[in-house]
N, C-alpha and C positions, 0 to 999 in steps of 0.2 A: 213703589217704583224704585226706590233708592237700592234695595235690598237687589235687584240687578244689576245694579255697577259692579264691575271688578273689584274697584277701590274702598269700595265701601264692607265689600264682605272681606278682602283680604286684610283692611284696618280691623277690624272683631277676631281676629285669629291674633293677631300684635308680634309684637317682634320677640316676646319668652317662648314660644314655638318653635319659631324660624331660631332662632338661636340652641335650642334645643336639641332641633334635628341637625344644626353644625357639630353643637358637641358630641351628638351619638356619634355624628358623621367620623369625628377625630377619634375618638374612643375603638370604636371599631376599627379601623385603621390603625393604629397602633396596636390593637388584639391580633388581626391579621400579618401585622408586619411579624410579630412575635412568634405568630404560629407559624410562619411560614420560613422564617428563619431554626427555629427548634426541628420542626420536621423536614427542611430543605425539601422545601415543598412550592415549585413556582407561580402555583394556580394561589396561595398564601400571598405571595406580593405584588401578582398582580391585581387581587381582589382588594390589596390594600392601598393599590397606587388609584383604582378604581371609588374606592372608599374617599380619599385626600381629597379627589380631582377638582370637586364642587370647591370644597371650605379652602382650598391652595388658589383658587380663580377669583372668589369672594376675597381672600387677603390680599391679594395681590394685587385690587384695586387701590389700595390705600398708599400713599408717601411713603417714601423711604425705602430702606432695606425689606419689608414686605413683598417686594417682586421677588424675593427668593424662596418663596414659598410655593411655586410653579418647578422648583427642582426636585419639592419632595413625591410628587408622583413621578416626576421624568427618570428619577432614581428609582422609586418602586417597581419599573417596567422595564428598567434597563437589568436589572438583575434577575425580574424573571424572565427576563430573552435569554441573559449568559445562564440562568439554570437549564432554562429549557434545551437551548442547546447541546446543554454539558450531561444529559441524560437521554 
């Protein structure tokens, strides 16, 4: 019966997962932001402002200057508005 609670089967998955899938999350997003920048390419940053959005909304719960981490996708999508535009 246990093994239908939400909480109980998301506790078996643990947080080196979920931490995991943040870091592919950042990693990719930086690979994106790169490639998108080399190739001036805007579908490049916005798949990387897309990439941040989660792990920038997870940090940005935290104290401190952490709330500044909600401008690295607002920048990823501002740039590919002025690309798309400029093409």
């Amino acid at each position: 019966m246990n093994d239908f609670f939400v909480g109980t089967i998301l506790s078996s998955v643990g947080f080196l997962f979920v931490g995991a899938v943040l870091w592919l999350l950042i990693i990719v997003s930086v690979v994106l932001l790169l490639w998108g920048g080399l190739k001036k390419s805007w579908k490049g940053f916005f798949f990387s402002g897309l990439a941040i959005l989660i792990p920038a909304i997870i940090l940005s719960t935290q104290k401190g200057f952490f709330i500044l981490f909600l401008f690295l996708p607002l920048l990823a999508f501002v740039i590919a508005y002025l690309m798309k535009i400029r093409t």
